[in-house]
N, C-alpha and C positions, 0 to 999 in steps of 0.2 A: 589380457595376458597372452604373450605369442607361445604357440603352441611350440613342445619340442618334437612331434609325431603325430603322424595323421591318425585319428581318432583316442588321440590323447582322455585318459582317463583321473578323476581322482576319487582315492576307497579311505572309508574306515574299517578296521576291521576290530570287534569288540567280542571276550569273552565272557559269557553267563552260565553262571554256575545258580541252581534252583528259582531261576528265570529273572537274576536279579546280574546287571553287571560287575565284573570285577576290576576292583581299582585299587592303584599302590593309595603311597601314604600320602601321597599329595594332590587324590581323588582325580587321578587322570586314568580312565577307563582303554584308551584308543591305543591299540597297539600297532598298529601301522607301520611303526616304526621298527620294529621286531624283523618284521613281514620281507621276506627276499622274494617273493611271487606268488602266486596262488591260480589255479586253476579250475574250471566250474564246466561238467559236461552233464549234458544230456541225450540223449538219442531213442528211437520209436523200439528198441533192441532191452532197453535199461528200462526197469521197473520203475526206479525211483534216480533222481538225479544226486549228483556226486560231487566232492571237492576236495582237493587238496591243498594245505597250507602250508607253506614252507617258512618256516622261524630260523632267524637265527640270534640265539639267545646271549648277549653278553654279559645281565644285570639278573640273574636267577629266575625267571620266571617260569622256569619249568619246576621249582620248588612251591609252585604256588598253583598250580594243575595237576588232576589227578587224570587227564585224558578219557572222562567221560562231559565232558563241557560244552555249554551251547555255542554255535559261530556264527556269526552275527558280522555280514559282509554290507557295507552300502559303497555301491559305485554313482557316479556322476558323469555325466558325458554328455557330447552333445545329441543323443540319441534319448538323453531323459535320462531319469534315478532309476535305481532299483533295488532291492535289499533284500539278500537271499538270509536262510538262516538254516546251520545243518547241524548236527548233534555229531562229535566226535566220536568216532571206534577207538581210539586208539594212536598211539603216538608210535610212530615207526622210522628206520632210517637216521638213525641219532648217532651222530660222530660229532668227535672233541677236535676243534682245531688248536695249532700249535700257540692261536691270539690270548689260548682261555677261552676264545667263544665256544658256543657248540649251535649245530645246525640240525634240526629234527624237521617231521613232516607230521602233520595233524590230518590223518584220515578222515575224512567227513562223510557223512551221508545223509538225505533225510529224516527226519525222524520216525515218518509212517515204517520205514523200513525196520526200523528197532525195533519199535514197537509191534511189529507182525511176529516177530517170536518169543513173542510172550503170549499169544492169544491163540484158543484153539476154538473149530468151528465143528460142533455134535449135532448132529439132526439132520428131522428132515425137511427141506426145503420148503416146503408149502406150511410147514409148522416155524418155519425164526425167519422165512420170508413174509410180509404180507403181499408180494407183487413177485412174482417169479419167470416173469419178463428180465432174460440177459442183464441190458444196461441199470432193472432196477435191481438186481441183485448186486449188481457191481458197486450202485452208489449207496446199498444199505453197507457193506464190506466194506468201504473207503471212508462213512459220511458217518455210521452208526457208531450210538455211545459205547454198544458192548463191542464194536469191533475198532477200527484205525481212527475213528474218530478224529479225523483229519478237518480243519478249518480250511483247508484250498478249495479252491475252486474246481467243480469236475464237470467236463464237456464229453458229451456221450451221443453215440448214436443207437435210436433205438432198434433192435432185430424184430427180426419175425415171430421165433417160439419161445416157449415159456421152456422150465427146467425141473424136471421133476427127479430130485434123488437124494441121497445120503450122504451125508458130509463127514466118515468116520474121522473126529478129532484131527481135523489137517488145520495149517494154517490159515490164516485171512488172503494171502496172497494164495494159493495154494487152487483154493476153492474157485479163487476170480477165474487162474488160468487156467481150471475146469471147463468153464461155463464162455469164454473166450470162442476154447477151441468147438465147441458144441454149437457156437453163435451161428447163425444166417441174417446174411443181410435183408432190409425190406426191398423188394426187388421193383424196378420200376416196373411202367405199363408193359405187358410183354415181354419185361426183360425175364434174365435169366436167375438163378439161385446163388448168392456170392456168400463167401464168407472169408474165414482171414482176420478174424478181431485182433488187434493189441490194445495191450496195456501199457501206456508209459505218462512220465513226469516230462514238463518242460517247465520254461519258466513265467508261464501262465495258468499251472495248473496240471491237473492229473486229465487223461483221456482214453476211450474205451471206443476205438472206433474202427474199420476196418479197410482195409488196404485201401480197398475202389476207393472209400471216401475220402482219405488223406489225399490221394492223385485226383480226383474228381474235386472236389476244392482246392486244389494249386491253380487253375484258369483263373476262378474267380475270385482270388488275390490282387488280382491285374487291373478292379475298378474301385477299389478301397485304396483312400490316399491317410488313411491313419489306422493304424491297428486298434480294435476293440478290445479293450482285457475284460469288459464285461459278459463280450459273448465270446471270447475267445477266438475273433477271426481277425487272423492277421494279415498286415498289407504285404505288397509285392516290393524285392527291393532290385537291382540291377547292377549287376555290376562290370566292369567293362577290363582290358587291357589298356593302359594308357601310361602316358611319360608322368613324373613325377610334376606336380605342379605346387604356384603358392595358393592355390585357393583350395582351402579346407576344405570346399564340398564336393569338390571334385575327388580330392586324394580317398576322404571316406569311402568312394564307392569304385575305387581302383580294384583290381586282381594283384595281389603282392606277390601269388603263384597259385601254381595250377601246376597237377601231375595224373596223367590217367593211370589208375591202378586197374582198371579191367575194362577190357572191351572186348563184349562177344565171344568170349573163352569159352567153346563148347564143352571140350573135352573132358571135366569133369565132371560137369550136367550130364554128359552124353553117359556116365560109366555108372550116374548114381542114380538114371533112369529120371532127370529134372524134365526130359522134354517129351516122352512118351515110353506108355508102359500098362499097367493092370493094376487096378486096387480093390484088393478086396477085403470085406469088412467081416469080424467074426466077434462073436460074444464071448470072452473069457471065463464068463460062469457057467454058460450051458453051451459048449462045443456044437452039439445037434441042430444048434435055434443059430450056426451062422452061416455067414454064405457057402460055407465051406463045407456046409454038410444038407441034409434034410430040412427042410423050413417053410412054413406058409407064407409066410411075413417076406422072404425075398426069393428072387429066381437062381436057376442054380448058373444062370452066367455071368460072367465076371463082368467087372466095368474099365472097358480099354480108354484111359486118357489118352489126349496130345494136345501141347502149347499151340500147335497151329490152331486148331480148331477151338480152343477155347481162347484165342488171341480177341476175337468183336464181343466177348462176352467179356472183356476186363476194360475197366477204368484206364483210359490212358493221359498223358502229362499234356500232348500237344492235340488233344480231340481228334479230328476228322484226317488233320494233316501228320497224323502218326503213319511211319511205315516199318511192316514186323520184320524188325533185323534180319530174324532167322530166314526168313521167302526170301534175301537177296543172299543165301547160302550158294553155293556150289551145289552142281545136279548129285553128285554124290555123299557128297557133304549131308545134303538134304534126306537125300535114304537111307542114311544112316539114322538122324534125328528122329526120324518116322517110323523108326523100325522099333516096335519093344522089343526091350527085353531087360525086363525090370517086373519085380508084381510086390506091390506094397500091400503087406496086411494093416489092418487098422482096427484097434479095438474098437466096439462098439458098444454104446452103453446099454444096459439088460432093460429090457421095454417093460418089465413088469408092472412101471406104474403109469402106462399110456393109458390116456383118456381114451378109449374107443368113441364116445357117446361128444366127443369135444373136439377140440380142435387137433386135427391128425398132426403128430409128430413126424418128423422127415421118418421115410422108411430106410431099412437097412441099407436099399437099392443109393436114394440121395444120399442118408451119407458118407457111403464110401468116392459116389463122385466131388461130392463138397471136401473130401479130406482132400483127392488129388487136386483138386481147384488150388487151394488151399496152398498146395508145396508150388503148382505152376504157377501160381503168382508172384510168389517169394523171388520166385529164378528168374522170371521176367524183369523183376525192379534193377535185377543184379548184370543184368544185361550192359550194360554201361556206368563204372562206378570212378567217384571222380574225388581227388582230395583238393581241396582249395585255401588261401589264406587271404583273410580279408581284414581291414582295421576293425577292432573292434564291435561290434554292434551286437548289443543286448536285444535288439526287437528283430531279430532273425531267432527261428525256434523249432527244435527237433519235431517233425510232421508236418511241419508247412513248406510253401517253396520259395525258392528264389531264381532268378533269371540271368544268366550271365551272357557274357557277349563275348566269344574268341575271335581273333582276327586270323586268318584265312594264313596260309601257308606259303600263298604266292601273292604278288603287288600286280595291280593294274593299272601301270602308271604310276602318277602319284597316289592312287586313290588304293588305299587300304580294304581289300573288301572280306565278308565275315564269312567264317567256318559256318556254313548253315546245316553239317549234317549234328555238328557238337553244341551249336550255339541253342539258348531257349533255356524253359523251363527244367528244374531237375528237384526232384524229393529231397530235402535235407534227413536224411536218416540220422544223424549223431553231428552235436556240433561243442567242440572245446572253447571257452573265453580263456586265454593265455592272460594275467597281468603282471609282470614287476616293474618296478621304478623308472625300465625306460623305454619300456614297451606296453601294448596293450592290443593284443589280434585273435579274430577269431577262426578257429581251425574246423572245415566244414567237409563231412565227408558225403557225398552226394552221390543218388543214383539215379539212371533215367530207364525206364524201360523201353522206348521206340527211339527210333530217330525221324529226320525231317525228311532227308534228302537221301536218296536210295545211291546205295553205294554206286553202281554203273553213272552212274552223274559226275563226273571227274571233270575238274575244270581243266 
């Protein structure tokens, strides 16, 4: 069949109501035809992933949903199947046109997400835990029958400490991003103390893992020529600038656009103290027991962050060949950066039920530094943030990367040559599939933290 558009798709989209499909009277389930487009995002920011349906209804079919129904997407393409399935919030955005149609939107979401506010988490950890190591609390909260009990797939990396504390009646989700923000990475040989956990959905699956790792497995994407959905590691894809062609497999892996939304924007890092400053950490139940007063447990000096100096201690996209944007600042530019003046409080959890006689818990002292780690990494990614649109492709996936290729600004010659401070690797943080009837593209919002080629390098 000749295609009408480069990564041409085709979907069924079916409703189930008490997990059984709904069909008129002449037992045709597939509504497809209804369908004016639909949308499907996920990003490392989003809990759970998301979707939106757009109907336009001319034969009653909104007499026949009550807008809490299951949706049930399969696409087709040349990327492979897939088949997502989201539980309706709600029907919103419903206007009558002058045909008798009417045009509504069927909010979607996953279902773990419903279903976490109906569930409350009482106790204490070491008592509804039996492993109170991070990643396994995450996957008894996502995986367990009393809690989300979720049949996805969950990829995790494991931390360093365990978590000992009270869960006063919060939700399933609630309690995860407790224990997230508590997380330390395993650090390597000599390395340093990371942390930064997230939690998010993609369409391989749920994952709890922290910044360094997302960026430190984008290189080794680059020798995987199939993605694994069993271990969840996905391959590397490329995509380039180039003229419209007839060969499909060219056009898939074209740039249909590219717009930079930020680059190196100090200035509101610079006011909200992103790049250097003070953190100090203090116990909300007993004012005396924190850094900010009287204590055994910590010293009474503060902990002076800066991105410069924790720049060799982070995960970066291009390894060895990364260079820290901010060192090619301006001389004054740069002492401004350098200069705190910012002091970040940060609650700290009450040590009353630290093991003395076991494995030492960070002290007060790490982690107020692990908080500020924490926020400098965040501002790092955001260093370079990129929107893109590409034909379709379902096996591109929020926390993994992708590679693109910009062409250079000037010509040499005939010879086109490439933007090598922009071009390379970049973290997909959030990525939208766009489909209706005569389109199908994927909307990718990307960040890089370094670049290759040091600004004074001007061709």
């Amino acid at each position: 069949m000749k295609r009408s558009y480069p990564g041409e798709v085709d979907f069924s989209v079916f409703l189930k109501r008490n997990g059984v499909r709904i069909k008129n009277d002449q037992g045709v389930s597939d509504i497809a035809d209804f369908v004016l487009g639909f949308d499907i995002t996920e990003g490392i920011s989003r809990v759970c992933m998301e979707c939106n349906v757009i109907l336009e209804d001319a034969a009653g079919l909104l007499g026949a949903i009550t807008g809490s129904e299951q949706v049930e997407i399969r696409l087709r393409s040349s990327f492979g199947d897939r088949m997502y399935t989201f539980r309706v919030m709600g029907i919103s955005d419903r206007v009558k046109s002058s045909r008798g149609s009417e045009v509504y939107v069927l909010k979607c979401v996953s279902e773990e997400y419903i279903k976490n506010e109906s569930i409350n988490v009482f106790g204490h950890s070491n008592v509804i835990f039996s492993n109170t190591e991070g990643s396994e609390i995450v996957k008894t909260l996502l995986k367990g029958k009393n809690f989300l009990n979720s049949g996805k797939q969950f990829y995790a990396e494991e931390t360093l400490n365990t978590h000992p504390f009270i869960a006063p009646n919060l939700r399933p989700l609630d309690v995860l991003f407790m224990v997230a923000q508590r997380s330390i990475r395993k650090p390597k040989a000599g390395g340093m103390l990371q942390n930064g956990f997230v939690f998010f959905e993609n369409s391989l699956g749920f994952h709890f893992k922290s910044l360094d790792k997302l960026v430190s497995d984008v290189p080794e994407q680059m020798i995987r020529e199939e993605t694994s959905i069993v271990k969840g590691l996905p391959r590397m894809y490329r995509y380039d600038f180039s003229e419209h062609t007839l060969e499909e497999s060219r056009d898939n892996f074209r740039l249909q656009g590219i717009g930079f939304s930020q680059d190196t924007c100090y200035m509101k890092p610079l006011r909200e103290g992103s790049y250097c400053g003070y953190s100090i950490g203090f116990d909300p139940v007993s004012l005396p027991s924190s850094q900010i007063g009287i204590s055994e447990d910590s010293p009474a000096a503060t902990y002076k962050y800066s991105l410069s100096d924790m720049w060799d201690r982070m995960e970066h996209l291009d390894n060895k060949n990364s260079v820290n944007p901010y060192s090619q600042f301006d001389k004054d530019v740069k002492s401004y950066i350098d200069s705190p003046r910012r002091i970040r409080y940060n609650p700290i959890p009450n040590r009353i039920f630290d093991n003395k006689d076991g494995q030492a818990q960070a002290t007060y002292t790490e982690l107020s530094q692990l908080e500020a780690y924490e926020f400098a990494r965040i501002q790092s990614l955001k260093n370079v943030q990129v929107s893109a649109e590409v034909p379709i492709n379902m096996d591109l996936y929020a926390g993994a990367g992708v590679d693109i290729n910009i062409p250079a600004t000037y010509n040499d010659g005939d010879f086109r040559d490439t933007d090598k401070r922009y071009s390379g690797r970049y973290l997909i943080h959030s990525l939208t599939h766009n489909v209706t009837s005569t389109s199908a593209t994927t909307q990718l919002h990307l960040m890089k933290d370094s670049t290759i080629r040091q600004r004074n390098q001007i061709a």
